[in-house]
N, C-alpha and C positions, 0 to 999 in steps of 0.2 A: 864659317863665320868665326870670327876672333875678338877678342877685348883685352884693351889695355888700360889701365888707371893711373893715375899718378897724383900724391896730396904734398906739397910744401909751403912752410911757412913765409909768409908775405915780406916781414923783417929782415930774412938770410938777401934778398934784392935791393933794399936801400942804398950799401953803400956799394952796390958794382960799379968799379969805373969804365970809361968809355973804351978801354983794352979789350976787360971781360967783355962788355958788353958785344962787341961786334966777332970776339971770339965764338957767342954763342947764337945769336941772333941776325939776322940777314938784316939789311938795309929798311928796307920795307915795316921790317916787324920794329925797329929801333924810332922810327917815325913816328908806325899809331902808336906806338906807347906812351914816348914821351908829348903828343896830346891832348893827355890827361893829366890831374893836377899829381893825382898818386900813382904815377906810373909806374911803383915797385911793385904795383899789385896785375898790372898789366905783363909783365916780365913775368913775376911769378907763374902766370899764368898759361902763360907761351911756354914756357921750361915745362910745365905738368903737359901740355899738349906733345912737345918732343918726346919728353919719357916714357906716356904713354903709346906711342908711334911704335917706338924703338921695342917696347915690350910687346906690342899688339904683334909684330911683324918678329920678334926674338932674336931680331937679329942688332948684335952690340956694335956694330961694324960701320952703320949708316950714322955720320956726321948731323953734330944738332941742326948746322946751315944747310944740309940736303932739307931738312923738315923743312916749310915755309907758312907759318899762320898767317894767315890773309883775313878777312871779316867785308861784308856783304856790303852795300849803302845802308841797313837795317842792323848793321852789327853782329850778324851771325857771325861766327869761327867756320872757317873750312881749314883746307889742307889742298895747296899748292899739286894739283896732278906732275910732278916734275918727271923726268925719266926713271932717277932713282928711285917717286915712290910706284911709280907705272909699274915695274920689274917688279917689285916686291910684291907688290897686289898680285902679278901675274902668276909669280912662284907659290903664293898660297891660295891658287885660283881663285880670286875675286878680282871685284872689279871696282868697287865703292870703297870708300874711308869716309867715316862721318866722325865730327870729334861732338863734344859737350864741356863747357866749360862754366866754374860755379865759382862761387867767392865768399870768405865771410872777415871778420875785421880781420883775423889773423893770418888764414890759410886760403892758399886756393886750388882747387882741383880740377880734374880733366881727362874725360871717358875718350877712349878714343873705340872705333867699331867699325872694322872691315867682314863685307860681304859678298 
């Protein structure tokens, strides 16, 4: 078992334009976000789930767009079973990735926990 965290402020998301954005973020994730009326906080959000991925698994190697936050009909968070994250789950023997994601007016943060 592993964890990874990750806490950024909500403001640094405001002004990303549509370049960064899709630099960082998959199609999918660019969608739900925008949404929402405050979608820099949706962003922020998704960036604390990849950081935390990236640190969970310590590998600096895995591109933000391999990550993929997806969210339920009920709005859970998951994480995209992709190949890339399949492998990596496989390399540090697990098989599960659960992420957590929290918010408050300024910051927001995001547990990520493979088992």
């Amino acid at each position: 078992m592993e964890i990874g965290i990750d806490l950024e402020e909500i403001e640094r998301f405001k002004n990303f334009d549509d370049k960064k954005l899709q630099r960082i973020f998959t199609e999918n994730e660019i969608n739900y976000a925008r949404k929402f009326v405050n979608c820099e906080k949706n962003f922020c959000a998704m960036w604390c789930v990849k950081e935390a991925v990236i640190k969970v698994f310590s590998n600096k190697t895995i591109n933000f767009k391999d990550i993929e936050v997806m969210h339920t009909e009920n709005g859970k968070p998951y994480i995209v079973k992709n190949e890339i994250i399949l492998n990596e789950l496989i390399k540090n023997n697990c098989t599960e990735i659960k992420i957590s994601i929290s918010h408050s007016k300024t910051h927001s943060t995001a547990v990520c926990l493979i088992y």
